[in-house]
DOVEXFI-706504 format. One line per 8 residues: number of its first residue (from 1); their letters; for each residue x, y, z of C-alpha. Coordinates in nm, 3 decimals. Layout:
REM residues N
NUM = a = X Y Z  ...;
***
This chain:
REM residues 511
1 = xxxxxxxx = 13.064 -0.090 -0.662  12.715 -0.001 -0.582  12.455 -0.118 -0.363  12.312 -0.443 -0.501  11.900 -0.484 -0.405  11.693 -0.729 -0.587  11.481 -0.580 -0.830  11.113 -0.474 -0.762;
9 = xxxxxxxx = 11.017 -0.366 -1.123  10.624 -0.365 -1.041  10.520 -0.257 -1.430  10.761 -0.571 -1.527  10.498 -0.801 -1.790  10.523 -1.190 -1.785  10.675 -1.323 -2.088  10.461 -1.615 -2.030;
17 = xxxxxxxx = 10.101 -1.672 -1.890  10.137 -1.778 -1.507  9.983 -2.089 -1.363  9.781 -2.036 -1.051  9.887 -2.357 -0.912  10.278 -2.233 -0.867  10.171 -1.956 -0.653  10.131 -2.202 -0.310;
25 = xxxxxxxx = 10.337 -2.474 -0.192  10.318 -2.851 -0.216  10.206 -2.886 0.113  9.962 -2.613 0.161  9.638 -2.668 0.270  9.459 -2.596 -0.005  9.588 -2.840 -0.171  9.437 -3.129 0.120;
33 = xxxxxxxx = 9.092 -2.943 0.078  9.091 -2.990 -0.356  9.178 -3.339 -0.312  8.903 -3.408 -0.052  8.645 -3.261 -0.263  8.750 -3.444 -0.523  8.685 -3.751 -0.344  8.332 -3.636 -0.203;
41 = xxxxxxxx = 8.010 -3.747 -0.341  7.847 -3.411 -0.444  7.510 -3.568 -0.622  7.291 -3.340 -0.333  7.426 -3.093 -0.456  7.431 -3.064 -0.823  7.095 -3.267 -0.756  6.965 -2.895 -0.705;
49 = xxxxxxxx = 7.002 -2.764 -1.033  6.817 -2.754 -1.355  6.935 -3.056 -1.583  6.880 -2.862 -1.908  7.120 -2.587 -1.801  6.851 -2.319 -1.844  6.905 -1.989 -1.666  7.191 -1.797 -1.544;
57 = xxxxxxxx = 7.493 -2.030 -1.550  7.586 -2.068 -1.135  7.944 -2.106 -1.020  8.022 -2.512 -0.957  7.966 -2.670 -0.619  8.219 -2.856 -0.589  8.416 -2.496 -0.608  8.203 -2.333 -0.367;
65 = xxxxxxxx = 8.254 -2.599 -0.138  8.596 -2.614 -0.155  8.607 -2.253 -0.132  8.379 -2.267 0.233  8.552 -2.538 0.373  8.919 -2.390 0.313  8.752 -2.077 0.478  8.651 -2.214 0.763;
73 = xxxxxxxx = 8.916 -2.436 0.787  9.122 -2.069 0.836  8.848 -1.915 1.026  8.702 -1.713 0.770  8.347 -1.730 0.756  8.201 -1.409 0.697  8.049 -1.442 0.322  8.188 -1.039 0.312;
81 = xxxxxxxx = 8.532 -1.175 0.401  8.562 -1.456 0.191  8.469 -1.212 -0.048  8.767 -1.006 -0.007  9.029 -1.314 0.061  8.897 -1.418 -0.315  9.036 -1.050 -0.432  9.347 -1.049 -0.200;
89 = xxxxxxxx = 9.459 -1.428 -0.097  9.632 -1.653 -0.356  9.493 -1.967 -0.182  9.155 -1.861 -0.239  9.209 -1.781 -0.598  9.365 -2.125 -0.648  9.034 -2.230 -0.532  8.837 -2.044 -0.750;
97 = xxxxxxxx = 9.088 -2.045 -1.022  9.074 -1.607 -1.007  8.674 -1.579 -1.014  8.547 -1.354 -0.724  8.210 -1.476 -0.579  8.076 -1.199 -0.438  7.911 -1.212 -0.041  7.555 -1.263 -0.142;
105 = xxxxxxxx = 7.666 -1.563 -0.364  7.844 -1.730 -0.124  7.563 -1.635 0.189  7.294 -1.793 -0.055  7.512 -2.119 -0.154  7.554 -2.171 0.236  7.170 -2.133 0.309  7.036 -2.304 0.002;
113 = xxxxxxxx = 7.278 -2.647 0.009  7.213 -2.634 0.449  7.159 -2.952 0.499  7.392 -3.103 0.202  7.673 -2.883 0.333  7.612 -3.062 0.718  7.610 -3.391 0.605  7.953 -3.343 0.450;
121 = xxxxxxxx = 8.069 -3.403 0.824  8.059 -3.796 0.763  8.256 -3.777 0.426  8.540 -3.584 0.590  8.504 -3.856 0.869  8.546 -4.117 0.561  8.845 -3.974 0.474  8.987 -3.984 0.841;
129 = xxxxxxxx = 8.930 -4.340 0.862  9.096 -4.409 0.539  9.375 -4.223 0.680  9.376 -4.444 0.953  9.319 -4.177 1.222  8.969 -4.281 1.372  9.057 -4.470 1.645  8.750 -4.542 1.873;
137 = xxxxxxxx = 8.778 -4.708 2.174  8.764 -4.470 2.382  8.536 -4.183 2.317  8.463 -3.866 2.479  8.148 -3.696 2.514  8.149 -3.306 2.597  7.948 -2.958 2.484  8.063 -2.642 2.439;
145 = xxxxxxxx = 7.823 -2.319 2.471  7.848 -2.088 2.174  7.740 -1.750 2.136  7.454 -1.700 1.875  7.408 -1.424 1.600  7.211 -1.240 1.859  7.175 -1.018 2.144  7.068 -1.122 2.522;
153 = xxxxxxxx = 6.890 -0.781 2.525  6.649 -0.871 2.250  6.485 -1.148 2.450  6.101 -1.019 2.485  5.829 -1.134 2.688  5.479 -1.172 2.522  5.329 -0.850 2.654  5.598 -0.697 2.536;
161 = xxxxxxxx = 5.611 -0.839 2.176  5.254 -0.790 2.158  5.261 -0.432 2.247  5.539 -0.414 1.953  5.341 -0.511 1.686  5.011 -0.305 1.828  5.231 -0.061 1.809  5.368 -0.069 1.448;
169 = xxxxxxxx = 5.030 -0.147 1.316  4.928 0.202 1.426  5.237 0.359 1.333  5.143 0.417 1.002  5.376 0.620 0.715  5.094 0.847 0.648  5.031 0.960 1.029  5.365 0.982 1.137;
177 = xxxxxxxx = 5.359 1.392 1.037  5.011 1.445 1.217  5.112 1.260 1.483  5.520 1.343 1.531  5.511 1.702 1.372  5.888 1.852 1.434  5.968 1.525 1.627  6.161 1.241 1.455;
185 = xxxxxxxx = 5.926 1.002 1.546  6.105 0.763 1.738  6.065 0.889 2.127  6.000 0.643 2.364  5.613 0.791 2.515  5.655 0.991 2.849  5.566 0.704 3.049  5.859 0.441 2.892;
193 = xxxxxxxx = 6.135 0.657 2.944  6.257 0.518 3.263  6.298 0.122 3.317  6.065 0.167 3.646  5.780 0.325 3.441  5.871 0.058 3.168  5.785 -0.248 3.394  5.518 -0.113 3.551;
201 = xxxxxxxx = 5.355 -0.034 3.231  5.424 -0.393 3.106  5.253 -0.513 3.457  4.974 -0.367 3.406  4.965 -0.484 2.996  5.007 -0.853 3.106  4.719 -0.774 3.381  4.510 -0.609 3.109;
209 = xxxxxxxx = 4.621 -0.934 2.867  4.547 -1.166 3.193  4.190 -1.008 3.226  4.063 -1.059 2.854  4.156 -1.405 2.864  3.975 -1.497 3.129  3.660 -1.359 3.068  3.678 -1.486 2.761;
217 = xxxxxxxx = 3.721 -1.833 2.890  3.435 -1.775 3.121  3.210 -1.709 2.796  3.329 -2.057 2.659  3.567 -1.884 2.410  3.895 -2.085 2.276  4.169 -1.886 2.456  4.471 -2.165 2.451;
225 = xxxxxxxx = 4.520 -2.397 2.139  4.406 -2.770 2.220  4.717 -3.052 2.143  4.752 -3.393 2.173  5.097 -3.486 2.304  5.052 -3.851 2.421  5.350 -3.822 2.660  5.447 -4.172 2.762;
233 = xxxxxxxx = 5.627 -4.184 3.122  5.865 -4.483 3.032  6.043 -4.269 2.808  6.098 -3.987 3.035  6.416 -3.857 3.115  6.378 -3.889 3.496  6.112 -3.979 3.701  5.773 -3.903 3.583;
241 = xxxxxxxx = 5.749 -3.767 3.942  5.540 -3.445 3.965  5.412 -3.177 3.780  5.727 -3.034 3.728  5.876 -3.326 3.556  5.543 -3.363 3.300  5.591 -2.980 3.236  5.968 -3.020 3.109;
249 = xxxxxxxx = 5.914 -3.331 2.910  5.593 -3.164 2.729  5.891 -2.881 2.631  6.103 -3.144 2.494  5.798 -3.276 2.323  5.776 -2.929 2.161  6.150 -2.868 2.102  6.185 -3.213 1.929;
257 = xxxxxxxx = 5.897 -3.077 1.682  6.076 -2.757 1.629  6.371 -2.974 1.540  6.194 -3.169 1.338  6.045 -2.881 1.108  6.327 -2.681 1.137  6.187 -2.340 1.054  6.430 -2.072 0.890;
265 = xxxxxxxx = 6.462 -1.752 1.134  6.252 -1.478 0.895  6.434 -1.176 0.792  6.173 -0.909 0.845  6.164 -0.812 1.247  5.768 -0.785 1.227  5.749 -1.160 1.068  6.003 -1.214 1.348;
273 = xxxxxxxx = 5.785 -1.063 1.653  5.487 -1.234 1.503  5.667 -1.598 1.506  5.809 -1.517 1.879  5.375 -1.453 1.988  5.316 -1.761 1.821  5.589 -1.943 1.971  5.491 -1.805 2.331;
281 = xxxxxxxx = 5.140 -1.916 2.263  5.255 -2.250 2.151  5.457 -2.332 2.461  5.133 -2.235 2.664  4.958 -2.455 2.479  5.190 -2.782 2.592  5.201 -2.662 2.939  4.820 -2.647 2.967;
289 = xxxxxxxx = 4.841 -3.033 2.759  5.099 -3.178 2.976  4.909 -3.048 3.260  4.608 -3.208 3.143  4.806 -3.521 3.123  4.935 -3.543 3.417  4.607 -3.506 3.597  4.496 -3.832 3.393;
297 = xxxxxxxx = 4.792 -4.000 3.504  4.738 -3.897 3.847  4.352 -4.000 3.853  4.521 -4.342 3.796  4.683 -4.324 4.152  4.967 -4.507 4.075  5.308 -4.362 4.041  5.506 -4.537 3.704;
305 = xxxxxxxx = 5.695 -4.744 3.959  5.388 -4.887 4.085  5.398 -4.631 4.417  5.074 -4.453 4.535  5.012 -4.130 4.433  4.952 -3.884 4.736  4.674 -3.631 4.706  4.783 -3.270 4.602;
313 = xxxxxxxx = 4.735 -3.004 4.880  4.605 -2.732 4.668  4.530 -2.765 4.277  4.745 -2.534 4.030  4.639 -2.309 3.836  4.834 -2.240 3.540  4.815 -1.925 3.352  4.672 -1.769 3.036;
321 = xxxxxxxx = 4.929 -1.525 2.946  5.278 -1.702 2.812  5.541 -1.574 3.078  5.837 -1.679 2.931  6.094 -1.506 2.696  6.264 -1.573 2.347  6.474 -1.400 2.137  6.363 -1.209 1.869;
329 = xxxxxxxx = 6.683 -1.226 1.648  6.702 -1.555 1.643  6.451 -1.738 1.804  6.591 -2.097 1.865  6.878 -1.941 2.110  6.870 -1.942 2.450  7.008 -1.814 2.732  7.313 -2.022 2.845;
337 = xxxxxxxx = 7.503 -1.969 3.171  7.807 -2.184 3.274  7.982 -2.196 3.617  8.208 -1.914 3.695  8.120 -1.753 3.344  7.828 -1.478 3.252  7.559 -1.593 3.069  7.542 -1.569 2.736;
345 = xxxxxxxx = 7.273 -1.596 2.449  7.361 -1.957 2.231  7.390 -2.297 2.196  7.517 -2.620 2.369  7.743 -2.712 2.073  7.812 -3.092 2.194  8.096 -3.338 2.051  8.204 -3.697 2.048;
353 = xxxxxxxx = 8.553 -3.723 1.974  8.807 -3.998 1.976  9.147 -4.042 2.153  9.275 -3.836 1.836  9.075 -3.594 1.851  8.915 -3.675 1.573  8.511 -3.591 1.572  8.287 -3.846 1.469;
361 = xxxxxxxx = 7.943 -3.628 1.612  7.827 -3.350 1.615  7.478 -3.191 1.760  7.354 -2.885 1.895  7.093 -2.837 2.161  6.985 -2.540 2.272  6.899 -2.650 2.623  7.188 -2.528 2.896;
369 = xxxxxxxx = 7.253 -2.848 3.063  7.415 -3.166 2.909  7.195 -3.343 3.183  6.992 -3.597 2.939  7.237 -3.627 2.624  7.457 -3.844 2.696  7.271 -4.133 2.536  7.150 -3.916 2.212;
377 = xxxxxxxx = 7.511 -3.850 2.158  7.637 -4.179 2.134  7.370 -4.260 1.932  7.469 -4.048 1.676  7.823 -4.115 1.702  7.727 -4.471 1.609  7.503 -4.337 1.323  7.807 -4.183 1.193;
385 = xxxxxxxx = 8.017 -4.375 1.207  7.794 -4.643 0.992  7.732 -4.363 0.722  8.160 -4.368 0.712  8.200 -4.737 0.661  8.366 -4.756 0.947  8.262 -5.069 1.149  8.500 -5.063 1.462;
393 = xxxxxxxx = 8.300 -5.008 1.737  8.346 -4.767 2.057  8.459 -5.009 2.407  8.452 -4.687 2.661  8.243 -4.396 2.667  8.387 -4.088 2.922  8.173 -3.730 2.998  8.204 -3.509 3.278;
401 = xxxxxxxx = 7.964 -3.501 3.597  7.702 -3.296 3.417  7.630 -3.633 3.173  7.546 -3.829 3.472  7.194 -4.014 3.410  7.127 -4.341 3.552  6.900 -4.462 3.286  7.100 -4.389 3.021;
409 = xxxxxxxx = 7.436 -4.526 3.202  7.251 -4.834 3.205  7.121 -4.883 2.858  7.542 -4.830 2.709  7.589 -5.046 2.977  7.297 -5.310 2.864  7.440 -5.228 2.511  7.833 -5.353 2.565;
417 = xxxxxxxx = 7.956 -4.985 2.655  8.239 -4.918 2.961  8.066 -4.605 3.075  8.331 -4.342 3.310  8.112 -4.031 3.400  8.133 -3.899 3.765  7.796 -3.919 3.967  7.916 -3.572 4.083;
425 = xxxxxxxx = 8.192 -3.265 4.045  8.532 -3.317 4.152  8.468 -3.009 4.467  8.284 -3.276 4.632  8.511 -3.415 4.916  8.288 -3.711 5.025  7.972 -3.883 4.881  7.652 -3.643 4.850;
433 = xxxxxxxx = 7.400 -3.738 5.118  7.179 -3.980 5.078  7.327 -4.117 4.734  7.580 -4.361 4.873  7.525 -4.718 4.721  7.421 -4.861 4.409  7.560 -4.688 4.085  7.675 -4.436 4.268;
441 = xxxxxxxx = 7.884 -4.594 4.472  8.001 -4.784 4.186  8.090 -4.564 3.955  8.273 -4.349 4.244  8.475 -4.662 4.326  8.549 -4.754 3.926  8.697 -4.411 3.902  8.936 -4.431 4.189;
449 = xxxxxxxx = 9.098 -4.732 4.023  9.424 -4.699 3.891  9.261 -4.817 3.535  8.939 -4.530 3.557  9.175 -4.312 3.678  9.400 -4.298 3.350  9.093 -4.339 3.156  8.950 -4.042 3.253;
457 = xxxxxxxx = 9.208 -3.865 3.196  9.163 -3.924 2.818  8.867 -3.657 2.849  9.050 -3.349 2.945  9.305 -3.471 2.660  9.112 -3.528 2.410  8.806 -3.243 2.403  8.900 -2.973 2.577;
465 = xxxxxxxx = 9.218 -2.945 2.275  8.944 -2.984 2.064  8.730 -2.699 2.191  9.054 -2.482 2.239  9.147 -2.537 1.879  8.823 -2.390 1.707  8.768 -2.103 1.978  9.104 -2.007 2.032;
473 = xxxxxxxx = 9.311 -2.114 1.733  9.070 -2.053 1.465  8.849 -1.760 1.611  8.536 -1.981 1.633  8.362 -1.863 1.943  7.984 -1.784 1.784  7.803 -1.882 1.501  7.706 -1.696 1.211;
481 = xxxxxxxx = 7.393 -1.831 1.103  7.040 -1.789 1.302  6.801 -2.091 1.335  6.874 -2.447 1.539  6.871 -2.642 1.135  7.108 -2.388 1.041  7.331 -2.395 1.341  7.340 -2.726 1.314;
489 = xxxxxxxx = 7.434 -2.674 0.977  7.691 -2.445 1.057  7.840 -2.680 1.366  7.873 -2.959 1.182  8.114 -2.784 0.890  8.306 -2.663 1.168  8.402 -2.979 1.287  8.437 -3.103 0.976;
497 = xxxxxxxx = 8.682 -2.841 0.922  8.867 -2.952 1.204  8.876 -3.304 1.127  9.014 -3.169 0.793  9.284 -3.035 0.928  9.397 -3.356 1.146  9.422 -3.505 0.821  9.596 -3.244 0.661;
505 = xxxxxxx = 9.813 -3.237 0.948  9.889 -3.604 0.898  9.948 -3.601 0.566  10.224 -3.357 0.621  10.410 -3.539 0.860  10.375 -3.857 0.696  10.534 -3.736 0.397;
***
C-alpha cells in the first residue's frame, strides 16, 4: 500500500458556484463588523450623492465602511494595502463580496466622508452600551503622542520658507540650461553647502527681512495684519499674570480658529510653503494683538484678582519677523517630546475610557502638554455619551499629574465629579515648596487613602492597555492622514475600531 496524501488537484473546477460567506468562520470578525454596519445610521453618507443616480455608479458606503473599519480594526490602513488584502484576504472579499477597490478609491472615500467617518465613534459607542459594556463610574483621562505623516526635519523657519519660494519663482524651466549648463540643476550654491555657512546665511536673511520691515513701519506702511481677539482673562487657563500668559492664550485663541476652519493640508509643496508664510505671519499677528491687549489691561492697574499691577522695568519690544517654526508636510503637527523619550513630530492623541476599557472620547491636540485638558475632555466624554443614549453618568474622574489644574478640578468638582489627579509626579518624596495647603494638600492626602489609593489604580489599568493595544497589538503608532480635522478624523476611527473589537470580543465569549 502506498503513501496516502490528501489531494491538492489545483486545476480541480467546482461542480457548484461557491458562496463567499463559507469561506470564514462563525465567529470571525468580519462577521461583528457587517452586523454593526448594518445597525449604523449611514444617511451622511449616502446624503453625499446625487439622488437621480447620474454619473459613474460609486461602490456603496455602507461597503466601504465596513471594508475601513475591518481594516483598521486589523491594522491595515494603508489605502495601497487594503488594496491588496481585497485581492489576497478572504475576509476582505466577504466584505466586498470579490470587488477590488483600488487605493485611490478607498484614499478618496476616507477624505471625502472625514467628518461622517469620525462621528461613527458614537454609534460604535451605541452599540457598546447595548452590549452592556459601558460602564462609567469611573473614568480615566490620558493622551498618547503619535507620530504624524511627517518629518521633524521639514520644520522651516520663515526666512527660510521665504527664501524657498524666492527661490523657485526664479527657477524657471526655461533658464535652468542657461543657468545650470552640464550641471543637474539641483546644487546647493557654494555658500549653503555647509550647515555653518547655511545659518549664517539665514542670519543675515532674517536681518535683511528684519530691516525692510522696519523701515517700512517707520514710513507708516502696514507691516503686521491688525486682529481683534477680545481675550477675556476669566476664561484663561491660569492666571492672566504677565505677558507671557496673554501671549499663550492669544495662541490658543488662534489654534481654536484653526480648529474651527479646519483647513485640508494642500498637496502641492509650493501651496504648502506659501500656507506655512502665512501661518508664520498670522501667529505674529496675535502676538503683536495680545500684546496690545495686555497693555490695555495693564493701563487698568489692576491685576484680575483685584491686585495692583507693578510697573514694568523696561517695555518689550516684540519683533517683525515670525521666529517660530512649522512643518511644511503637514502643518498642524508639532513637535512633541515626552520624558525619557526623543522628540518626535505629532499629536497629543487624548482618551477617556471607562473601567472596561471601553472609549467614550476621543480628541487630538496638537499642543505637548495635557496641562489645560482635563476639563475639555470630560466635556466631550459627556457629549458623547448623550449622542449614544446613554444617560448613566461618570461619579470619578482619574488623570495623571500632568492634568493637574486647579480651576478645572474645581468646576467637576462644582459639577458632582470625584476628581483623583496628583498635584505632582510620583519622584516627588515630600510636598513641592511652597504648595503645601489648600487643594494641594488635599488632594495629596485623598490619594494616600486606602479608597484613592485603589482608585487610582484604575488608571494604569484601564488606559495604558488601551494605548498598548493600538500601538503595540495593532501597529498603530502614527497616523496616516495630514491636517488636525483629518487626524481627528483618523483618531476617532481608531478608537472606534477598538471599541469594536471589545464588543466583538464579548460577543465571543458570551456565546
Amino acid at each position: 500500500m502506498g503513501q496516502n496524501f490528501i489531494a491538492c488537484d489545483r486545476g480541480q473546477e467546482f461542480l457548484l458556484p461557491p458562496s463567499v460567506t463559507d469561506w470564514v468562520s462563525d465567529d470571525h470578525l468580519v462577521w461583528t463588523v457587517l452586523g454593526a454596519v448594518d445597525q449604523f445610521d449611514l444617511s451622511g453618507f449616502y446624503g453625499a450623492y446625487r439622488a437621480n443616480g447620474q454619473g459613474r455608479a460609486a461602490y456603496d458606503p455602507a461597503m466601504m465602511i465596513a471594508l475601513l473599519l475591518y481594516s483598521y480594526a486589523v491594522g491595515i490602513r494603508s489605502s495601497r494595502g487594503i488594496e491588496r488584502r481585497c485581492q489576497e484576504d478572504v475576509a476582505f472579499k466577504v466584505i466586498t463580496a470579490l470587488s477590488v477597490p483600488d487605493h485611490s478609491t478607498v484614499a478618496e472615500f476616507r477624505r471625502r466622508h472625514q467628518t461622517a467617518i469620525g462621528e461613527l465613534f458614537v454609534q460604535v459607542l451605541a452599540l457598546c452600551a447595548e452590549a452592556g459594556l459601558v460602564a462609567v463610574g469611573e473614568i480615566v483621562v490620558d493622551g498618547t503622542k503619535m507620530r504624524a505623516d511627517a518629518s521633524m526635519d521639514c520644520n522651516r523657519g520663515y526666512e527660510s520658507v521665504v527664501g524657498e519660494i524666492l527661490e523657485q519663482a526664479e527657477n524657471a524651466d526655461r533658464e535652468e540650461d542657461e543657468r545650470f549648463g552640464e550641471k543637474r540643476g539641483d546644487e546647493l550654491p557654494e555658500h549653503l553647502r555647509t550647515r555653518t555657512a547655511r545659518r549664517a546665511a539665514l542670519a543675515a536673511a532674517r536681518e535683511k527681512l528684519e530691516r525692510e520691515r522696519a523701515e517700512a513701519q517707520a514710513e507708516g506702511e502696514q507691516v503686521i495684519a491688525t486682529v481683534e481677539l477680545g481675550l477675556d482673562p476669566e476664561r484663561f487657563v491660569t492666571q492672566a499674570d504677565g505677558r507671557r500668559v496673554w501671549l499663550r492664550e492669544g495662541r490658543r485663541e488662534l489654534e481654536r480658529r484653526r480648529d474651527l476652519a479646519g483647513e485640508p493640508i494642500p498637496r502641492c509643496r509650493r501651496d504648502r510653503l506659501e500656507a506655512v508664510r502665512d501661518r508664520l505671519d498670522q501667529e505674529l499677528a496675535f502676538d503683536h494683538a495680545s500684546n496690545r491687549e495686555y497693555l490695555k489691561a495693564r493701563a487698568s492697574g489692576l491685576r484680575s484678582d483685584g491686585r495692583r499691577i507693578g510697573i514694568p522695568i523696561k517695555p518689550v519690544i516684540l519683533p517683525l519677523v515670525p521666529e517660530g517654526r512649522i512643518n511644511t508636510t503637514d502643518l498642524d503637527s508639532k513637535s512633541m517630546r515626552t520624558t525619557g523619550q526623543p522628540a518626535i513630530q505629532g499629536y497629543n492623541a487624548q482618551a477617556v475610557v471607562t473601567n472596561g476599557q471601553i472609549v467614550i472620547a476621543a480628541e487630538v491636540s496638537n499642543t505637548p502638554p495635557d496641562f489645560g485638558q482635563l476639563g475639555p475632555m470630560v466635556s466631550a466624554a459627556l457629549s458623547a455619551l448623550d449622542h449614544a443614549g446613554i444617560t448613566d453618568r461618570p461619579e470619578t474622574v482619574i488623570a495623571d499629574a500632568g492634568y493637574w489644574h486647579k480651576q478645572q478640578i474645581q468646576n467637576l468638582w462644582a459639577d458632582g465629579f470625584r476628581v483623583l489627579v496628583p498635584p505632582d509626579g510620583g519622584v516627588r518624596d515630600g510636598t513641592r515648596p511652597g504648595w503645601d495647603g489648600g487643594m494641594y494638600s488635599f488632594m495629596r492626602q485623598a490619594l494616600a487613602t486606602e479608597i484613592g489609593s485603589e482608585l487610582y489604580k484604575l488608571r494604569k489599568q484601564a488606559i495604558e492597555p488601551t494605548f498598548g493595544q493600538i500601538k503595540h497589538n495593532r501597529g498603530i503608532n502614527r497616523f496616516k492622514r495630514r491636517g488636525r480635522a483629518a487626524v481627528r478624523s483618523e483618531w476617532r476611527l481608531i478608537t472606534a475600531t477598538h471599541n469594536l473589537l471589545k464588543l466583538h470580543s464579548h460577543a465571543i465569549a458570551t456565546a
